[in-house]
N, C-alpha and C positions, 0 to 999 in steps of 0.2 A: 605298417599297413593298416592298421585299426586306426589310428589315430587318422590316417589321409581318407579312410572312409566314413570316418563321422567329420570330419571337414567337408568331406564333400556332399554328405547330408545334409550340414548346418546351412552348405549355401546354398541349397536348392530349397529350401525351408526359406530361406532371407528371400530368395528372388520371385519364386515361383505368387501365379496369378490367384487368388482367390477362387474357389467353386462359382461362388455367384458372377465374378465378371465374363463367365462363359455363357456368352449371349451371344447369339448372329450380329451378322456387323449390318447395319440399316442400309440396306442395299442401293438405297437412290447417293448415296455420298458416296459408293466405288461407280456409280456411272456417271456423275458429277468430274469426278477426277480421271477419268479415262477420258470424258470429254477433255478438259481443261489439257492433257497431252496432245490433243489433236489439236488446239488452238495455239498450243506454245509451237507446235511444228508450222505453224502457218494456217490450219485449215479452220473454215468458219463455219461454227453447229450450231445449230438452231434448237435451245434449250425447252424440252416439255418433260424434263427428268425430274425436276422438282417443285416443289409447290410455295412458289416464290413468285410475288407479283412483282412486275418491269415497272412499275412504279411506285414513286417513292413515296414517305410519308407523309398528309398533309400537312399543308403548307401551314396552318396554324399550330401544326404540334412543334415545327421546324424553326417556328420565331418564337414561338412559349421557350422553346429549350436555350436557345440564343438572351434573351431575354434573363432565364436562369443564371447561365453563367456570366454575364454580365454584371449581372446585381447581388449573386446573392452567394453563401456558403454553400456546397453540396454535402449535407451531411447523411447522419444515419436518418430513416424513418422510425413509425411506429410497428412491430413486425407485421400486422396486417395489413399497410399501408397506407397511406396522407389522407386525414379525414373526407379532404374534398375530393380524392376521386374515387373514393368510398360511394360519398353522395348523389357523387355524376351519376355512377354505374347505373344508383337505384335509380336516379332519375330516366335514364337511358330505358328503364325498364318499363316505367309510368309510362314512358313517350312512344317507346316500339312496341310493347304488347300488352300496354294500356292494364300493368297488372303492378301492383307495389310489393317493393320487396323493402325489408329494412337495411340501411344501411351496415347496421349492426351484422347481420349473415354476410357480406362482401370481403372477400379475404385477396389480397391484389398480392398474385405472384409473377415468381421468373420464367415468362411465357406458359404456354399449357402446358410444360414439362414438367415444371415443378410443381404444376398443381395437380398432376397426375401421383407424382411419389408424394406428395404431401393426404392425395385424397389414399391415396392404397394403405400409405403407413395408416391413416386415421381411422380408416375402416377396418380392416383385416389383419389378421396373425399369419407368421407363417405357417404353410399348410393349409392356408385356405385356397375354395377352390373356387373360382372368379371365372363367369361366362363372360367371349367376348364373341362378335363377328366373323365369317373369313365369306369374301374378305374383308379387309380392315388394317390400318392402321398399326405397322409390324410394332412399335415401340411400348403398345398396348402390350403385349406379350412380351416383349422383352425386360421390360419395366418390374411386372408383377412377379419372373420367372426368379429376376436378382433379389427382387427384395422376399425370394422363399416360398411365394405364392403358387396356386399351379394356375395356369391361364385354360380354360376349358373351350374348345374351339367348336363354335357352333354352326355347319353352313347355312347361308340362305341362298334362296332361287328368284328364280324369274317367277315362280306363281305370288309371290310375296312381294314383286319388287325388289328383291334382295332387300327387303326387312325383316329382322328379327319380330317372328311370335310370341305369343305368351302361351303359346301351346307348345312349341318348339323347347323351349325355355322351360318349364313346368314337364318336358321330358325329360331334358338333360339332367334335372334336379331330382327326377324318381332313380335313375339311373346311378346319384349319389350326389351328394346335398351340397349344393349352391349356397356361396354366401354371398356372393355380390354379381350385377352384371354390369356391362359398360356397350353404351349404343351411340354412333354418333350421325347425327342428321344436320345436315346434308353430310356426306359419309365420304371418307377417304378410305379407299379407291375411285369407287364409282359415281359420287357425284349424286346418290337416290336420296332419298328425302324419304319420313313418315307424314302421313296424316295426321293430323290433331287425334283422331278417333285410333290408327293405329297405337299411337305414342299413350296415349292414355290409358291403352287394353294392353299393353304390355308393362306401364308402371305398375294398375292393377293387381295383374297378374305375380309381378314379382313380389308385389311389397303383403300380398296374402298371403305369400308362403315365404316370407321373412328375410325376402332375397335385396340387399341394398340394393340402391338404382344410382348407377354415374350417367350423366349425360353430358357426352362432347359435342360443345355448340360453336366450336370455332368457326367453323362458315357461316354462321347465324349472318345472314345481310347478302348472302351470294346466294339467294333463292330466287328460281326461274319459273318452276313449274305454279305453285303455289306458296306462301308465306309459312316459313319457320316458325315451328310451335317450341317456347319454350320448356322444358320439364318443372321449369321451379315454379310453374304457372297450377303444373298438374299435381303438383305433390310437394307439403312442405317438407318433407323426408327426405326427396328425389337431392343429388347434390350436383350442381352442373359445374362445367367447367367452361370458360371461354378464353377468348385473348386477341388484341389489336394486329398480331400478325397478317391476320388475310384479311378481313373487310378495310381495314386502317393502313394494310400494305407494310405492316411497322416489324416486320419479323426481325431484324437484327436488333431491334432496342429490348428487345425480351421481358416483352411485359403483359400478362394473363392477370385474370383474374375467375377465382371461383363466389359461387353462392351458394353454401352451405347450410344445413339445417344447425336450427340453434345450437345441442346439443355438442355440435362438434368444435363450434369454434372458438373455445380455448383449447381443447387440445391441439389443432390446428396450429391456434398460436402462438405456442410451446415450441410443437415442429419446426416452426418457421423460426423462430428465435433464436434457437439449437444450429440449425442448419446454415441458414444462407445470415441471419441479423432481420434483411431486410431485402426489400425490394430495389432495383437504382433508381435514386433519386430522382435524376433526370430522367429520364424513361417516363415515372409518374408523372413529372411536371407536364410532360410533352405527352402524353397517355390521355391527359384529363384535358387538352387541349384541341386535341384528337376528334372528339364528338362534334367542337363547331365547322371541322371539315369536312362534311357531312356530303355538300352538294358537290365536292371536287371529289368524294369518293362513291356518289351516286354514279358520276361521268366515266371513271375507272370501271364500275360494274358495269356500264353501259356498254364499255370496250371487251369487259369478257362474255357476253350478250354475244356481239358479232363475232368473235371468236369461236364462240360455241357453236354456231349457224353457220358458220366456214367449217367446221370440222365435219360435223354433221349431213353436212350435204357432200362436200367434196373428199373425205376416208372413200366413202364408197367407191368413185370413180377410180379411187386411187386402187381398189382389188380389195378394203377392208370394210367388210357391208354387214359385219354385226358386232351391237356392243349395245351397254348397260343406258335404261333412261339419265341422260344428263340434267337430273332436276335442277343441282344447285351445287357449289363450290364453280369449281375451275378445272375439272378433270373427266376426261371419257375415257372409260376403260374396254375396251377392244377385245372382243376375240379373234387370235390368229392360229387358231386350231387349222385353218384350211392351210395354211404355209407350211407351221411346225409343230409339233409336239413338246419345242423347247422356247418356251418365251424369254429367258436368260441368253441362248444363242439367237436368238431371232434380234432383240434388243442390241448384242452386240455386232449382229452384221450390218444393222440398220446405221447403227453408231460408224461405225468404220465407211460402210461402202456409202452410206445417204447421208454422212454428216447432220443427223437427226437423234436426239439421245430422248432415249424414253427411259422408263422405270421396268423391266418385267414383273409378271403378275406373280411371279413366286416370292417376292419379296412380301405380298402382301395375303397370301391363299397358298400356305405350303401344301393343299388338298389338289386342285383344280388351276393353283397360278399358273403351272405351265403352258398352259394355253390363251392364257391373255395378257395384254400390254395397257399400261397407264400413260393418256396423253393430257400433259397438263398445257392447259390453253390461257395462262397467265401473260405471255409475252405479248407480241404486234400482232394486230392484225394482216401486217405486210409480214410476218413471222410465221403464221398460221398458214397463208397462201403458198408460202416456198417450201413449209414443210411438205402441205399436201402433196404438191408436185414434185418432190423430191422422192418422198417416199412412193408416188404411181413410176414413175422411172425407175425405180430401184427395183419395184415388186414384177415388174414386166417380163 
């Protein structure tokens, strides 16, 4: 009897999950896959669940990569990545915001995930307590929660824009001590934006009272309202993060890139060495190729442009007549408080009876998400029209 209950100990010891991999599950991949059942049954949903642009990568990154495997070995990189698209990056920097960064600070990862755990390990210990948005970007929090951290949830409103303050922020830090914060403009959920003047009175603010500053610039190039400020412009401290997935369309070749403050990047480059080697090769090759498709990825933002002005004007007629400034990204976030109190059910009746898959706002606002929904306006424009009408019929 002793012996078959320390057997049965040993193997729940062998099997069982780690503390840290209890994390929420990123809630836009189970309505991704509830669609993808509705499609295998026959039916046809019009995907605004994730943030995934209908088109594909430019065409110059597509024969740079063809090109590669044609000619050449695919081997290991340098861990921070192939000099020249080191080089591009900075250059990219000179040319969009007319500000030089060195090559040297450019660290090219496995999309902005990995530069996410790469910047937290660099920065922070476990038990540090790291402010972020809600809403926001749920992997922020679940990123920081694994790797020991505590994610500190900060709301914002509508008198702000839903921008983080440096007042807000400088409260949550009296109330017990901040060591890092993470913002990202144009912003997943909502698509808001900071001003040059906000983003600069909240780096400011953090970096007087000794709070590191991350900036998520992944939409950096899907600005509507006015021109994306970068952080690394406003602080050599600030560490941002970016990556080819959304302005470059290139999210499955998984390829980011951070700019780091000097200090960090040999530790960074340890991390990375440790961890992944390297970034994939080809990815880089077709990464740094990337940049000369510029004017066919102008024409793509153009299409999310109309997209956003389809949403915009036509939700309302459809019965959904409030949501967040759509400054920039690919996403309006909705309030349907007048329907339900549960935006998890609302998303799934939508899903089911409108063949329409959205994201609910609880995946991203455990505070307030129950009352709003995320529509990502990535797809057609003939996509965005049938949604509207689908979902005004449905809501009827």
């Amino acid at each position: 009897m002793l012996e078959a209950t320390l057997s049965e100990r040993a193997k729940t010891v062998l099997t069982a999950a780690s503390g840290r991999s209890d994390v929420p599950a990123f809630m836009v991949m189970d309505v991704m896959a509830a669609a993808a059942r509705i499609e295998a049954a026959g039916g046809h949903v019009i995907h605004m669940e994730v943030g995934q642009p209908a088109a594909s990568a430019p065409k110059t990154a597509i024969r740079a990569a063809h090109a590669a495997l044609d000619s050449m070995r695919i081997d290991y990189t340098a861990a921070l990545g192939t000099p020249s698209l080191r080089e591009r990056i900075a250059r990219h920097y000179r040319e969009s915001y007319g500000f030089a960064v060195d090559s040297s600070r450019v660290v090219i990862t496995t999309g902005s995930s990995a530069a996410f755990i790469l910047a937290f390990m660099a920065m922070f210990e476990p038990g540090d307590r790291v402010a972020v948005t809600v809403p926001g970007y749920p992997p922020y929090r679940h990123i920081l929660t694994a790797l020991g951290c505590e994610p500190v949830l900060i709301e914002t409103s509508s008198e702000t824009r839903h921008a983080l303050t440096g007042e807000a922020l400088l409260a949550a830090h009296r109330k017990a001590p901040l060591k890092g914060v993470l913002v990202a403009s144009p912003a997943n959920p909502t698509g808001t934006m900071m001003s040059r003047e906000a983003l600069n009175s909240l780096i400011s603010a953090a970096e007087a009272a000794g709070i590191r500053f991350i900036s998520d610039e992944i939409y950096h190039g899907l600005d509507y309202a006015f021109p994306a400020v970068t952080a690394a412009e406003l602080s050599p401290d600030a560490l941002v993060i970016n990556s080819f997935s959304k302005y470059f369309c290139m999210t499955g070749w998984r390829v980011g890139w951070m700019v780091v403050p000097e200090p960090l990047v040999r530790p960074i480059e340890r991390l990375q060495q440790n961890l992944s080697i390297s970034v994939p090769t080809l990815s880089q090759i077709a990464a740094e190729a990337a940049f000369d498709g510029s004017a066919e990825m102008e024409e793509v933002k153009r299409g999310y442009l109309e997209n956003r002005r389809i949403l915009i004007e036509g939700l309302p007629r459809a019965g959904l007549t409030k949501f967040l400034p759509a400054d920039g990204a690919f996403y309006l976030y909705a309030d349907v408080s007048d329907f339900t109190s549960d935006s998890f059910k609302f998303a799934s009746e939508m899903l089911e009876k409108a063949n329409v898959a959205a994201t609910p706002g609880v995946d991203f606002d455990p505070i307030h998400g129950r009352q709003f929904i995320r529509f990502s306006y990535a797809r057609s424009a003939q996509e965005m029209r049938e949604a509207v009408e689908r979902i005004g019929q449905w809501l009827k």
